[in-house]
C-alpha positions in Angstrom: 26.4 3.1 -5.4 25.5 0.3 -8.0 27.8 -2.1 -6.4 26.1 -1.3 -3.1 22.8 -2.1 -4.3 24.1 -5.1 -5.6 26.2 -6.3 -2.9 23.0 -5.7 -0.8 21.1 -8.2 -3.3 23.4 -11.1 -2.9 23.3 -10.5 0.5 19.9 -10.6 1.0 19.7 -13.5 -1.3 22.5 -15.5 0.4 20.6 -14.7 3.9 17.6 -15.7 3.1 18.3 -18.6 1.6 20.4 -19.6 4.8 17.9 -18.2 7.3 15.3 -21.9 6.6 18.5 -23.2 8.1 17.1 -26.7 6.4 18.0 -28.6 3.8 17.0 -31.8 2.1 18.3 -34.9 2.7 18.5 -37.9 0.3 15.0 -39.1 2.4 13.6 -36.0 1.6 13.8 -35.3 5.1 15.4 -31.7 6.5 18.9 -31.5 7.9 20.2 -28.8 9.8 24.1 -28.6 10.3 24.6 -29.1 13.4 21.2 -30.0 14.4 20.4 -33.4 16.1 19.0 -36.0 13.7 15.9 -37.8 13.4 18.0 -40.5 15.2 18.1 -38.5 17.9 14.6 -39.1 19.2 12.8 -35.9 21.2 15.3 -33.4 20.3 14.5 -34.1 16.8 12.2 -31.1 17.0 15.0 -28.4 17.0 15.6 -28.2 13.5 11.9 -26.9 13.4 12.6 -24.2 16.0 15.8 -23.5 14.3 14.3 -22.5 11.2 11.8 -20.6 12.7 14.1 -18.6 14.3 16.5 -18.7 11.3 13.4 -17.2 9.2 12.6 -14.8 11.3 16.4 -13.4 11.5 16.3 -13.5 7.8 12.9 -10.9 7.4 14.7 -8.7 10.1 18.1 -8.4 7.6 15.0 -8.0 5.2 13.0 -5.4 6.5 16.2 -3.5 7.8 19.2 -3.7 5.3 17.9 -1.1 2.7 17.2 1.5 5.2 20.4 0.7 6.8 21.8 1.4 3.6 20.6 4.4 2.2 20.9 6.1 5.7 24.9 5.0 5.5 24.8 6.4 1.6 23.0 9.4 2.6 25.5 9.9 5.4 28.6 10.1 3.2 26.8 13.1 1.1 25.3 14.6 3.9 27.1 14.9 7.7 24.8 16.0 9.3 23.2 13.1 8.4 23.7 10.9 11.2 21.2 10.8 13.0 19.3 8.5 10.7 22.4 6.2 10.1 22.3 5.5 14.2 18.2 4.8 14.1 18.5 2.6 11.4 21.4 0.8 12.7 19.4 1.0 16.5 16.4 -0.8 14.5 18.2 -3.4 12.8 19.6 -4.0 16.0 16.1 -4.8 17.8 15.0 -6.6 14.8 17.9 -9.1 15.4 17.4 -9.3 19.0 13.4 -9.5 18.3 14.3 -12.3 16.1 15.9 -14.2 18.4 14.5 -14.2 22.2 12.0 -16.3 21.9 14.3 -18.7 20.6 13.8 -22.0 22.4 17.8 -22.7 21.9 19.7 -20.9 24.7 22.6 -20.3 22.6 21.0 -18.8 20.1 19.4 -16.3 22.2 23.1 -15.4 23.5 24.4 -15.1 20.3 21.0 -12.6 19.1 22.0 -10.9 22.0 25.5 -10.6 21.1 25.1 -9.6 17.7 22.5 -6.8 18.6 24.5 -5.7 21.5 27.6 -4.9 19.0 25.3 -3.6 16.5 23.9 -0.8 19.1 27.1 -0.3 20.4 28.2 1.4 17.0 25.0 2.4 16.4 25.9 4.7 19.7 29.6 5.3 18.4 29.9 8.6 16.6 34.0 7.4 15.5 32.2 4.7 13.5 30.3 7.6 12.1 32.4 9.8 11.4 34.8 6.9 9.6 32.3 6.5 6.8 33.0 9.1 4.0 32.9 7.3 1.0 30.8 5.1 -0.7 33.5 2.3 -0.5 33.4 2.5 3.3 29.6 2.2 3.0 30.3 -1.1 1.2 32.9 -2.2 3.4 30.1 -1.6 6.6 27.6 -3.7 4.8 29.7 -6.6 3.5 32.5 -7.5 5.7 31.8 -5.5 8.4 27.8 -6.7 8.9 28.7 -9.8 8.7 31.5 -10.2 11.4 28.9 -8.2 13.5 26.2 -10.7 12.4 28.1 -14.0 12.4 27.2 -14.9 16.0 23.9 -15.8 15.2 24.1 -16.8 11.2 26.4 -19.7 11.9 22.6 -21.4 13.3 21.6 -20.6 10.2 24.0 -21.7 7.5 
């Protein structure tokens, strides 16, 4: 449990430090991989919207990843227990796709839609369920496995 709590820490702390989506350039002035550049003229105006949306991603993984994971730990102690671990995976789910559709970049709202798509799709899949027992596969589903579901949209924010 204490390497849950702790894996959910650096998590959160590597998320939220890549959900600004900025960082400072020798001129003082934000870069966003992948971003267009001041150079760039009109579109210059993105890495704004970028980080906006990156922020708000970053309060949804926030506001959701305890309860995701204390409704996971409370699962493996208690079976009958599931209901809660498929609303709290449900509600991370909106918060991600919340997050992102009023994105003004398309692609970003595709991959939010993604990402929250998969994410209700096990939310709704008792085999996923009924495969976490332990508390190591409660740390497997919110390291690796998290973050392949939520890697669609954190590459915009990295």
């Amino acid at each position: 449990m204490r390497r849950t709590i702790r894996t959910l820490l650096v998590s959160g702390v590597l998320l939220s430090a890549a959900a600004c989506g900025t960082a400072t350039g020798p001129s003082g002035t934000p870069n966003v991989a992948g971003a267009p550049t001041a150079a760039s003229g009109p579109a210059a105006a993105a890495p704004g919207a970028l980080a906006s949306t990156c922020e708000q991603l970053g309060q949804a993984y926030s506001t959701n990843i305890a309860a995701l994971a204390e409704s996971l730990t409370t699962l493996v102690n208690d079976r009958k227990a599931v209901a809660g671990a498929e609303a709290s995976l449900t509600a991370f789910a909106g918060a991600v796709a919340d997050a992102t559709k009023g994105s003004d970049d398309a692609q970003i709202k595709a991959d939010g839609k993604k990402a929250a798509d998969t994410m209700r799709a096990k939310a709704a899949d008792k085999k996923f369920f009924a495969g976490i027992k332990t508390a190591a596969d409660v740390e497997r589903t919110m390291g690796p496995t998290l973050t392949e579901w939520m890697s669609p949209v954190t590459k915009h924010c990295s």
